[in-house]
C-alpha positions as CSV (number, residue, x, y, z in Angstrom):
1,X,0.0,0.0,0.0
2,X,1.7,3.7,-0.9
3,X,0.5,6.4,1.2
4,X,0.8,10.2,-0.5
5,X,1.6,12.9,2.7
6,X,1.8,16.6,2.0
7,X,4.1,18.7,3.5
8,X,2.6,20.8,6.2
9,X,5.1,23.9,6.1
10,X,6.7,24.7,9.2
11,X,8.8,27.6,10.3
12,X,11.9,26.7,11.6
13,X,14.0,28.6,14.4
14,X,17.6,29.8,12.9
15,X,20.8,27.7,13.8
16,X,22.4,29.5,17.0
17,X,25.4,28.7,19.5
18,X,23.4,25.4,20.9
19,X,25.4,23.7,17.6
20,X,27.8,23.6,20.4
21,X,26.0,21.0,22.0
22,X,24.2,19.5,19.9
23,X,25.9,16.8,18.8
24,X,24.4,16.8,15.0
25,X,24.4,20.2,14.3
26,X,28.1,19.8,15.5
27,X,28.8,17.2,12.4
28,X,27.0,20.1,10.1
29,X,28.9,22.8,11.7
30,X,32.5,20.9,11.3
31,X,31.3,19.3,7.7
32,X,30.6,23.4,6.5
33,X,34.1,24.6,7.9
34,X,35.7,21.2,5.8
35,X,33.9,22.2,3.3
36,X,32.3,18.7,2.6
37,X,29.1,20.3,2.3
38,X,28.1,23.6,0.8
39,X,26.3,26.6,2.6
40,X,23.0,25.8,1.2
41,X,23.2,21.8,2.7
42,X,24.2,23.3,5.6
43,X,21.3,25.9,6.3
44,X,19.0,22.7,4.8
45,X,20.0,20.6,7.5
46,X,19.9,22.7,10.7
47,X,16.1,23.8,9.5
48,X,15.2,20.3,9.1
49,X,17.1,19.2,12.6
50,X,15.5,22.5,14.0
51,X,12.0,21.5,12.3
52,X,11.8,17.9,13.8
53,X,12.5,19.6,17.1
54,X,9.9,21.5,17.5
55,X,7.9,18.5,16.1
56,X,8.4,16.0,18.6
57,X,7.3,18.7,21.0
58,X,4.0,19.3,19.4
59,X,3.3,16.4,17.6
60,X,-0.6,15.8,18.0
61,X,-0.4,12.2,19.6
62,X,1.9,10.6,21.7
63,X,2.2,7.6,19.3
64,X,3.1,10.3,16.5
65,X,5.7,11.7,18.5
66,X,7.4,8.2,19.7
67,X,8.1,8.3,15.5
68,X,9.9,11.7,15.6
69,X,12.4,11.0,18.6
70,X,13.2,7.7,17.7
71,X,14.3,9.1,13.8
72,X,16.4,11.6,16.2
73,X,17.5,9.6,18.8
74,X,19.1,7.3,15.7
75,X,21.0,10.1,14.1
76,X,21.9,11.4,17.4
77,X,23.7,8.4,18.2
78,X,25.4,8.5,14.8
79,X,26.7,11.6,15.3
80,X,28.1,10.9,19.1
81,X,29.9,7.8,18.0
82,X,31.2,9.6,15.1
83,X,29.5,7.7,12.3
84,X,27.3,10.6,11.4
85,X,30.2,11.6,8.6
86,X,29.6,14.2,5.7
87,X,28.2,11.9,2.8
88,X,25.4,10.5,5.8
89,X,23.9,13.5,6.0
90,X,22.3,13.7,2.9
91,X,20.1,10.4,3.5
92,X,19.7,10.5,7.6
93,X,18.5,13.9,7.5
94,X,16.3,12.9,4.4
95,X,14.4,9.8,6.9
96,X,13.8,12.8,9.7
97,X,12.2,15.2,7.7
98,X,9.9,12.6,6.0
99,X,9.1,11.7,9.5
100,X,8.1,14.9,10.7
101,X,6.3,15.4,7.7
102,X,3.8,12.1,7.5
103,X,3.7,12.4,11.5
104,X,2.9,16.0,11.8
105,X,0.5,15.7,8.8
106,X,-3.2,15.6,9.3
107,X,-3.4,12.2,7.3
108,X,-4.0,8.4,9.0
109,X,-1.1,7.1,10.8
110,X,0.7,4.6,8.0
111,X,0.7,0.5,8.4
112,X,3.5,-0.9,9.7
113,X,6.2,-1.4,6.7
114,X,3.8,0.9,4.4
115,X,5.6,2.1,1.6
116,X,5.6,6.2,1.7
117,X,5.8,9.1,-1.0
118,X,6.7,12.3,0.0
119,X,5.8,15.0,-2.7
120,X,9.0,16.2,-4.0
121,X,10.7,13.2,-3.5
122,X,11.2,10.8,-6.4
123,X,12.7,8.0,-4.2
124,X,10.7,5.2,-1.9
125,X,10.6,5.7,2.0
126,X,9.2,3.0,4.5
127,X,6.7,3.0,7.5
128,X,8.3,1.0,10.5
129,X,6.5,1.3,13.8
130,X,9.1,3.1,16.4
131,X,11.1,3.7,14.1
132,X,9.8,6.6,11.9
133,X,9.8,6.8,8.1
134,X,12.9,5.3,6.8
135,X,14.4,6.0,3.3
136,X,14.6,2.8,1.3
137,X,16.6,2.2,-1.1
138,X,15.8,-1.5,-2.1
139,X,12.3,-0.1,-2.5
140,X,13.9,2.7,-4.7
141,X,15.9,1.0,-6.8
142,X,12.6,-1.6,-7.1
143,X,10.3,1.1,-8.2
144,X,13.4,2.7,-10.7
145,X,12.3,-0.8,-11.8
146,X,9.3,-0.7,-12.5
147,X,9.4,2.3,-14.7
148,X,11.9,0.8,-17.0
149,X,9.7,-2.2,-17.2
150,X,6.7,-0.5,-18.2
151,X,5.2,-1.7,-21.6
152,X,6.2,2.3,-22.6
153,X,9.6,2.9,-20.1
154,X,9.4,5.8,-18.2
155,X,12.6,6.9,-18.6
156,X,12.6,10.6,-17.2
157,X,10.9,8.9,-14.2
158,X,13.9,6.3,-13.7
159,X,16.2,8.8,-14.3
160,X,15.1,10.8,-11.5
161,X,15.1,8.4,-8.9
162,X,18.5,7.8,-10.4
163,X,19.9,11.0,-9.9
164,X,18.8,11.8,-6.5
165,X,19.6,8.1,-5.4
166,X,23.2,9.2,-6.9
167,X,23.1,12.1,-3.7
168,X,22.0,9.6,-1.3
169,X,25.1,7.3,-1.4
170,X,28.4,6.7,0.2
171,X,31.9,5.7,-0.9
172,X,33.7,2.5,1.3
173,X,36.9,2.9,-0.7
174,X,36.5,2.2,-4.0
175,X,32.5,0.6,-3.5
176,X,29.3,2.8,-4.0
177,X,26.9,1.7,-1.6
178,X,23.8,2.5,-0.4
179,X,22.8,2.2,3.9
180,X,20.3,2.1,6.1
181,X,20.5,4.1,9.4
182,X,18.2,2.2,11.6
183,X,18.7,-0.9,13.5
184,X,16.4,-4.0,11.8
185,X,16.9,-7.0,13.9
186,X,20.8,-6.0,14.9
187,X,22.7,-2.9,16.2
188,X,21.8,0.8,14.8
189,X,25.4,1.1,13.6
190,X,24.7,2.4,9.3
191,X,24.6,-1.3,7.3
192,X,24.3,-2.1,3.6
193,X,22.3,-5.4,2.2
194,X,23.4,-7.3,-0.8
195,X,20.2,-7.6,-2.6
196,X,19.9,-3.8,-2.5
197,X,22.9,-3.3,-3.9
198,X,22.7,-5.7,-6.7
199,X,19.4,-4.6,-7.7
200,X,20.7,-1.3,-7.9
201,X,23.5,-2.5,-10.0
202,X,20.8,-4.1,-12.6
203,X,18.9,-0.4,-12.6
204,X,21.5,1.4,-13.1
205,X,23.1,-0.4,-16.2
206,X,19.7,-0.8,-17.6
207,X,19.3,3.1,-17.2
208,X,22.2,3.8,-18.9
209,X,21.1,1.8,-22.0
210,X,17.7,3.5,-21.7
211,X,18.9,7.0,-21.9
212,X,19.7,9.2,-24.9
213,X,23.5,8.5,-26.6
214,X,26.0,9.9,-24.7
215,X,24.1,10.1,-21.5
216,X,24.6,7.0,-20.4
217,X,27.7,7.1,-18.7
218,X,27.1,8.7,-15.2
219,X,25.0,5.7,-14.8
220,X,27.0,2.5,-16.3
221,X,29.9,4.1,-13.9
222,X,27.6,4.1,-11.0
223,X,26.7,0.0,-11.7
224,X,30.5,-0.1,-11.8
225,X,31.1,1.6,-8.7
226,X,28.5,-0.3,-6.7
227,X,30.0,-3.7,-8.2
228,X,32.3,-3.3,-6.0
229,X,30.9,-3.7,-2.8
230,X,30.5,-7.3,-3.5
231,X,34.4,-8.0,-3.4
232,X,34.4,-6.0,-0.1
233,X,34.1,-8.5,3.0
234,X,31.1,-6.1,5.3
235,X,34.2,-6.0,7.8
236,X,35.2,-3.3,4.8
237,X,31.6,-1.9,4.3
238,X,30.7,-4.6,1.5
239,X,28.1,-7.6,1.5
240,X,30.1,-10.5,1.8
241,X,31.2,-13.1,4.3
242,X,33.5,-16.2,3.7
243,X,31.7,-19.4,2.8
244,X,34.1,-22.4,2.5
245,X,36.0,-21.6,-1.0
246,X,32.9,-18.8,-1.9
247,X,31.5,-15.7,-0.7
248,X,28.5,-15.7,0.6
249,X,26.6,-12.2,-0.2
250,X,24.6,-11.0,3.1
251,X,21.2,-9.6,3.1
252,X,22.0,-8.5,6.4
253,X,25.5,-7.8,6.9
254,X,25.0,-7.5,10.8
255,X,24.4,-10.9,10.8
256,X,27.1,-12.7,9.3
257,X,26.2,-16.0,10.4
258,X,22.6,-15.8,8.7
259,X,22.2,-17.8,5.4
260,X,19.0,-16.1,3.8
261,X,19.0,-18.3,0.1
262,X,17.0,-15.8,-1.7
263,X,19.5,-13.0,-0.9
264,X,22.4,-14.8,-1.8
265,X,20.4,-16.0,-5.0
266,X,19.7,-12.6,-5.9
267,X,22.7,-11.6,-6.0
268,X,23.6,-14.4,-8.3
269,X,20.9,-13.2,-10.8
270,X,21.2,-9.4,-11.3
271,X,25.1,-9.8,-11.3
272,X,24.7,-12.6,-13.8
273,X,22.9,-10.0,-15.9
274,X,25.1,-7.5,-15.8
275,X,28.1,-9.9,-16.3
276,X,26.5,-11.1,-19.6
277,X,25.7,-7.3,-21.1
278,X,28.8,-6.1,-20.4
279,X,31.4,-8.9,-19.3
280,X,33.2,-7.4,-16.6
281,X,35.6,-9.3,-14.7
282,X,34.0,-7.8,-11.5
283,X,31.0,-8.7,-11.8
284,X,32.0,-12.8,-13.2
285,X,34.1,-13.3,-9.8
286,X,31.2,-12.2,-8.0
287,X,29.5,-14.9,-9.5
288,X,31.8,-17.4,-9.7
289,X,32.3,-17.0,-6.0
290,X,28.8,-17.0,-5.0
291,X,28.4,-20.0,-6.7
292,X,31.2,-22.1,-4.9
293,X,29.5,-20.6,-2.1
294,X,25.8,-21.8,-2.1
295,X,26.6,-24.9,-4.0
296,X,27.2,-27.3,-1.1
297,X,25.0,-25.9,0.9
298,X,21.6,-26.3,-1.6
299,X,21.3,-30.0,0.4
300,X,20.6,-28.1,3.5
301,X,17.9,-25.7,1.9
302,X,15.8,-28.8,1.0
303,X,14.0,-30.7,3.8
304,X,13.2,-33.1,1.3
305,X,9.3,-31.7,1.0
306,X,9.7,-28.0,1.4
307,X,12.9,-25.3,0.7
308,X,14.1,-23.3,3.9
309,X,14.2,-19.7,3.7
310,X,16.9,-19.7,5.8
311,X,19.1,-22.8,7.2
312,X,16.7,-24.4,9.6
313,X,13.8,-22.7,8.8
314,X,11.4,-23.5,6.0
315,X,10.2,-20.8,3.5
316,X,6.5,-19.1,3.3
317,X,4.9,-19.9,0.0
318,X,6.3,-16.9,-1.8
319,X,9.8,-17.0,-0.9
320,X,9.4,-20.7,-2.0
321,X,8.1,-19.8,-4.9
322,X,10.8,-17.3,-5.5
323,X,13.5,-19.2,-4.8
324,X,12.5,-22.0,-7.2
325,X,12.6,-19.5,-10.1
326,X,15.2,-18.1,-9.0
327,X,17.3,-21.6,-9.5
328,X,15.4,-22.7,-12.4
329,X,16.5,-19.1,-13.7
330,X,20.3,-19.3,-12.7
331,X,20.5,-22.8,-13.4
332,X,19.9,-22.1,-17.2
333,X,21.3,-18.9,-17.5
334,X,24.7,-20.5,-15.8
335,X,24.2,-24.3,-17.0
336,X,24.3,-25.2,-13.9
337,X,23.0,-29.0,-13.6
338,X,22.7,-28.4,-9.7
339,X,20.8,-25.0,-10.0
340,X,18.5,-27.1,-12.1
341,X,17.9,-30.2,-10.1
342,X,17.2,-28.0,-6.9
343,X,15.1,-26.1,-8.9
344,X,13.2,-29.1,-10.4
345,X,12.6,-30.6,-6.9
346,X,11.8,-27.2,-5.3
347,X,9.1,-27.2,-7.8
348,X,7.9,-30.7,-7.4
349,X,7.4,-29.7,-3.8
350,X,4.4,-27.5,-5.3
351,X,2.0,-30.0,-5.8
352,X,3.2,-32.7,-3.4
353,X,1.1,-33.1,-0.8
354,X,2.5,-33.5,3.2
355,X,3.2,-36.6,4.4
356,X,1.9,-37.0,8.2
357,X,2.9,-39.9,10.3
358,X,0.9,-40.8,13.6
359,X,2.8,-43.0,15.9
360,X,0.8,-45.7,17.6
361,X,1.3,-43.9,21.3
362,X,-1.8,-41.9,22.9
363,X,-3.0,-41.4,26.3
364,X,-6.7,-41.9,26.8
365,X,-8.2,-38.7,28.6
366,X,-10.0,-39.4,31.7
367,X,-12.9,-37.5,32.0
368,X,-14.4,-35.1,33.9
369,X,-11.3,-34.6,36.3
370,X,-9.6,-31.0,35.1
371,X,-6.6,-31.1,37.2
372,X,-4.1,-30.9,34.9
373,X,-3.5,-34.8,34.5
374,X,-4.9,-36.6,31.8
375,X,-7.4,-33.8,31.0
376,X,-7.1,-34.2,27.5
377,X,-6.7,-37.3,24.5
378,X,-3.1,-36.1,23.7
379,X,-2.4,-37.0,19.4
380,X,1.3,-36.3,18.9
381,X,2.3,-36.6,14.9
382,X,4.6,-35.7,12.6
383,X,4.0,-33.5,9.1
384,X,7.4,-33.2,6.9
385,X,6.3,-29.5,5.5
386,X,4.5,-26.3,6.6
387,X,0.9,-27.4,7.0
388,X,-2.5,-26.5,8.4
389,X,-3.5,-29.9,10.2
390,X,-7.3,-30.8,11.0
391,X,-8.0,-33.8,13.6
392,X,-11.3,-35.0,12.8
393,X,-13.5,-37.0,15.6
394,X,-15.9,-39.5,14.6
395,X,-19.0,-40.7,17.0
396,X,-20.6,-44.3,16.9
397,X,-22.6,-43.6,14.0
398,X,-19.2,-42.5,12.3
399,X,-20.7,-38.7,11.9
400,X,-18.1,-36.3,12.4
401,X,-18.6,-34.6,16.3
402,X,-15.9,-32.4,16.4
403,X,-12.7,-30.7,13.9
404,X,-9.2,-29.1,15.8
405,X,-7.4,-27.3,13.7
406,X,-3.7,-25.9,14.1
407,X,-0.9,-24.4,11.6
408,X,2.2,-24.9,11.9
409,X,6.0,-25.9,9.9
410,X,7.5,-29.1,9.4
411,X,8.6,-31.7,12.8
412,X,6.3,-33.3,15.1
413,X,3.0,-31.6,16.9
414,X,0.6,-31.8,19.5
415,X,-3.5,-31.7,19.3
416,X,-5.2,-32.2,22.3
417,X,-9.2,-32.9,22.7
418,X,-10.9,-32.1,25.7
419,X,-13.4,-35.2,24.8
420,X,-15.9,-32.7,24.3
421,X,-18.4,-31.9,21.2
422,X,-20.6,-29.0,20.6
423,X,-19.8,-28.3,24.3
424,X,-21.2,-31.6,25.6
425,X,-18.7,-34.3,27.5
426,X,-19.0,-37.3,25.4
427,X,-19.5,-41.1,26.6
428,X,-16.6,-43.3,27.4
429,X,-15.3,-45.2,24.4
430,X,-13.4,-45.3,21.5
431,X,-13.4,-42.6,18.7
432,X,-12.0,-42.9,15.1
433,X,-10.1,-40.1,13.9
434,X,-8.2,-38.7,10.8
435,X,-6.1,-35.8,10.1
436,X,-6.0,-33.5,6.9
437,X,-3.1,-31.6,6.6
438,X,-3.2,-29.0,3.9
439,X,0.5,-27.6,3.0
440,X,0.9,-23.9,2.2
441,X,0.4,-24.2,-1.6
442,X,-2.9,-26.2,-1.3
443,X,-1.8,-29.9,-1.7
444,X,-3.8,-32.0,0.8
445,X,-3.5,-35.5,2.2
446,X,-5.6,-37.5,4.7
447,X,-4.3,-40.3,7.1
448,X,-6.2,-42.4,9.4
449,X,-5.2,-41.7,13.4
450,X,-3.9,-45.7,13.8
451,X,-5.4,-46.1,16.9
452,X,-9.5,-44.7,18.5
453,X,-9.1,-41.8,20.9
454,X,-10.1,-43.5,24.5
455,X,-12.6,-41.7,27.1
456,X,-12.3,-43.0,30.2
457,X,-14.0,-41.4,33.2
458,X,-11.8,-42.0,36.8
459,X,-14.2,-44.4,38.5
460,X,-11.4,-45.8,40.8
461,X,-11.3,-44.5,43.9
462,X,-7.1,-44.7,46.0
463,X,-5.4,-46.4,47.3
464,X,-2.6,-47.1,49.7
465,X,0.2,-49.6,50.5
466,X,1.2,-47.9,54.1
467,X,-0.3,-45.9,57.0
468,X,1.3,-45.4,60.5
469,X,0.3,-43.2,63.2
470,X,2.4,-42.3,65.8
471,X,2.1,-40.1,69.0
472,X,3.9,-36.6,69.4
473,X,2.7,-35.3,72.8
474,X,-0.6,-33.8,72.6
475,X,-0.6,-34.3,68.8
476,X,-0.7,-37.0,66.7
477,X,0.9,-37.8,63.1
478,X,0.0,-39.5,60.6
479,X,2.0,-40.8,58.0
480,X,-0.1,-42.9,54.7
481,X,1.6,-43.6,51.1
482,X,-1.1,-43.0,48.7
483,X,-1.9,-43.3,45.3
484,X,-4.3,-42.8,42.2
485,X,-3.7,-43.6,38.7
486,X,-6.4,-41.3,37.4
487,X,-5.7,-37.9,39.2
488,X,-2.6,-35.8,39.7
489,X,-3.2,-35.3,43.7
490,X,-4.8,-37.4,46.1
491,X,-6.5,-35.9,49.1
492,X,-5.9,-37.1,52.7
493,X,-7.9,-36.1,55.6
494,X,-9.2,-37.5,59.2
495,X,-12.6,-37.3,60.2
496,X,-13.7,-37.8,63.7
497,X,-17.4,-38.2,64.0
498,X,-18.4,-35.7,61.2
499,X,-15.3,-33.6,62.1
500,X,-12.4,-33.0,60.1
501,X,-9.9,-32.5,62.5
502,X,-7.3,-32.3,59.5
503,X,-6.1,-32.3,55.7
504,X,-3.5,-32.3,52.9
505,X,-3.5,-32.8,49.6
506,X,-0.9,-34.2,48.3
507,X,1.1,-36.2,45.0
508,X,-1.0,-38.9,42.8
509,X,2.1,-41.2,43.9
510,X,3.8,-40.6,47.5
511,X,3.9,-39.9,51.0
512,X,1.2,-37.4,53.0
513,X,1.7,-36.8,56.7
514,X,-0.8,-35.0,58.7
515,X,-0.2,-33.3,62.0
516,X,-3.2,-33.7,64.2
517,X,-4.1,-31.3,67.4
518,X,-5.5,-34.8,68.9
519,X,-3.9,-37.8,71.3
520,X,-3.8,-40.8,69.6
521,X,-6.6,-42.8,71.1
522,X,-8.8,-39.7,69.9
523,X,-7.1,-40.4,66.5
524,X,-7.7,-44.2,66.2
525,X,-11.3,-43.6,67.0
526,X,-11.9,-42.0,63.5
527,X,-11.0,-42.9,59.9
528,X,-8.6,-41.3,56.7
529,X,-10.5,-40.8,54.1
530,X,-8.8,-40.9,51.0
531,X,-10.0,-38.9,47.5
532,X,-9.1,-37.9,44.0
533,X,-9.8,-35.0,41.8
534,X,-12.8,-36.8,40.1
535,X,-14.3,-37.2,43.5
536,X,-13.5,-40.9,44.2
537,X,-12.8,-41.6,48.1
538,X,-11.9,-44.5,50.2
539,X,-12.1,-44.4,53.9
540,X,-10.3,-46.3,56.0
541,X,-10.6,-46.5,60.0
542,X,-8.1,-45.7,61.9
543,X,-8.2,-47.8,64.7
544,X,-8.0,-51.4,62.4
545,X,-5.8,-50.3,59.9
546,X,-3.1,-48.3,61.6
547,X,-0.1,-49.6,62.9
């Protein structure tokens, strides 16, 4: 969804001596006398520092203003630990005056991860809750994109995201790369993500082919320049981390450890593009090396029903989907047999339906005791891809009573039935069942549950193996080793008459002792009575049975 703001004009307060303290306006102040920026960036980005200011003070909702000091707060910290340099002032200041503008406009509050368009701006900005309105360049370069793809290329449209996208960058050497100032999943320390950049390397070539003779270059250098950053490990401000004899091209380089496939992939794809229009050496050893990379590790993106997003866990539909082209594609364009196979397999996956085992092990529920123990018929199987799995219950008449559904990813599961049906408890007995599990791109398969679900109401009452009663002064103990195979207490107390002089509840199996404010003879004159949670009791008197 794309959300159109208008600017709500603002007047902002002049710079003055608290520049001093400030710790941005500082970097302005010391990037002016360096002459990194000119007179005219300067005065721009004291009134929008000055601007946002006075927004978070008087932003109309608390929820509004959370947006504006967290943009702050993040280029704040920037600037105090000296990261906040010259060329990163362009794009931070950019995310905190889109901020204050969508937040101090009069229009709905954006969804979370809403794309944004700010009149005046030709790039893409992004809605994330607490943590303001962040320029995007992924979704830039994605919407550059689109207007090249269009049936008739809007060209002048491309090239001005290109051209303002050109101001928002910053050199790591000899790599053009574009960054993100705001922490997403790791620290808020400035970080660059692979698929960006290679998409950006795609539009930028395909700009400068687009354009008019001669005009070109700017842009071809750019895709050059941004090439780069792929033969820079992210310890050096690139996208890469060693992967056995590859490089392994990071969607999120704060995370070197991650394995996102589609990333990688990606990369492997908008490089391989470029290699093949314009066959520079760059861009085949970024290639070549991602390929040595991912190669061994394809086995371990295959469960053997499903792909995995990421190592060890599997992918939603779409990134399944996404990935499987993504190899088909690479796997021709590369004639790569292995691309292919994967590819062929992650497709078959499609229309195979999951295969759920039930193993031949259930507890009956006993019913009605709810005391935690044996409250439910516990089902425990096993589905070997992301599924939605229905238990089915069938009465005596075979008529389906009663459907429990959950969602969830490949391994084993638990559905639990309460031995209930429209509400009502059911009769003891034996109930078939079946599952349907119903994978994530609509392939379904039933199984019969091997064995009934059992009902079984607690009718037995406790029992006990020893009882001893001994005498403590004016007080008595007693001491009996109880148990219940239905219930997870067993309740012990001593009547007198119809008194209860004393009771304790205690474990389904083990030892309760009682402290009684009665002599002993008193004691043996009345009996233990023993029950469980369903209500069962024996009694046993005292006098006979206590030694």
């Amino acid at each position: 969804m794309v959300l159109l703001f208008v600017f709500v004009c603002v007047c902002a307060p002049s710079a003055s001596a608290k520049s001093s303290a400030d710790p941005v306006l500082k970097v302005i102040s010391v990037a002016l006398a360096k002459q990194q920026i000119t007179p005219a960036q300067a005065r721009e980005y004291r009134i929008t520092w000055a601007i946002s200011a006075y927004g978070a003070r008087r932003a109309s909702t608390s929820g509004r203003r959370r947006e504006i000091v967290a943009v702050r707060a993040y280029t704040t910290s920037l600037a105090k630990r000296r990261m906040l340099t010259a060329p990163r002032l362009a794009p931070t200041m950019l995310s905190v005056r889109a901020t204050n503008y969508v937040m101090r406009s009069s229009m709905r509050f954006p969804a979370h991860e809403a794309e944004v368009l700010i009149p005046g701006e030709p790039v893409v900005f992004t809605y994330y809750s607490g943590r303001g309105v962040q320029f995007q360049p992924f979704e830039s370069f994605k919407e550059g994109m689109r207007q090249l793809n269009q049936v008739n290329p809007q060209v002048d449209a491309a090239r001005a995201i290109a051209d303002r996208m050109r101001e928002l960058s910053v050199w790591h050497g000899d790599a053009l790369v574009w960054e993100y100032y705001f922490p997403f999943g790791g620290p808020s320390t400035p970080w660059t993500s692979s698929i960006s950049q290679a998409l950006g390397v795609e539009f930028f070539h395909r700009l400068g082919k687009a354009v008019p003779a001669g005009e070109g270059t700017p842009y071809a250098d750019t895709a050059a320049a941004m090439t780069q950053s792929f033969l820079r490990s992210t310890r050096a401000g690139g996208v890469f981390t060693p992967q056995g004899a590859g490089r392994w091209y990071l969607l999120y380089p704060f995370n070197p450890g991650q394995r996102i496939l589609n990333g990688h992939l990606q990369v492997l794809v908008n490089l391989g593009r470029y290699y093949a229009d314009t066959q520079s050496p760059q861009a085949k050893v970024v290639v070549d090396q991602g390929v040595v990379a991912v190669t061994p590790l394809l086995s371990q993106f295959d469960t053997g029903a499903w792909s995995n997003y990421q190592l060890g866990q599997e992918a939603e539909l779409g990134y399944h989907e996404f990935q499987t082209s993504q190899l088909v594609k690479l796997g021709e364009e590369l004639a790569n047999p292995t691309f292919l196979e994967y590819g062929s397999k992650f497709q078959a996956y499609l229309e195979t339906p999951p295969l759920t085992t039930v193993p031949a092990t259930m507890w009956p529920a006993i019913i009605p005791a709810q005391d935690g123990y044996r409250d439910d018929v516990v089902l425990r199987y096993r589905v070997d891809k992301r599924s939605r799995d229905t238990l089915r219950i069938y009465g005596p008449t075979d008529i389906e009573i009663r459907a429990i559904s959950i969602s969830g990813g490949r391994g084993t599961h638990v559905i639990r039935w309460d031995g209930r049906a429209r509400g009502t408890l059911q009769p003891d007995g034996e109930y078939r069942a079946t599952i349907t599990s119903v994978d994530v791109a609509g392939n379904a398969a039933t199984v019969d549950v091997p064995e009934p679900l059992v009902i079984s109401r607690d009718v037995e009452a406790p029992t006990y193996s020893r009882l001893i009663l001994k005498e403590r002064g004016a007080f008595t103990v007693v001491v009996v080793r109880a148990g219940d195979l239905g219930s997870a207490y067993v309740n012990a107390s001593v009547r007198i008459g119809r008194t209860t002089i004393g009771s304790r509840r205690g474990p389904r199996m083990g030892q309760i002792t009682l402290l009684l404010p009665r002599t002993i003879d008193q004691v043996r004159a009345g009996s233990l009575v023993l029950t469980d949670a369903s209500g069962n009791s024996l009694v046993v008197p005292l006098g006979a049975s206590a030694t």
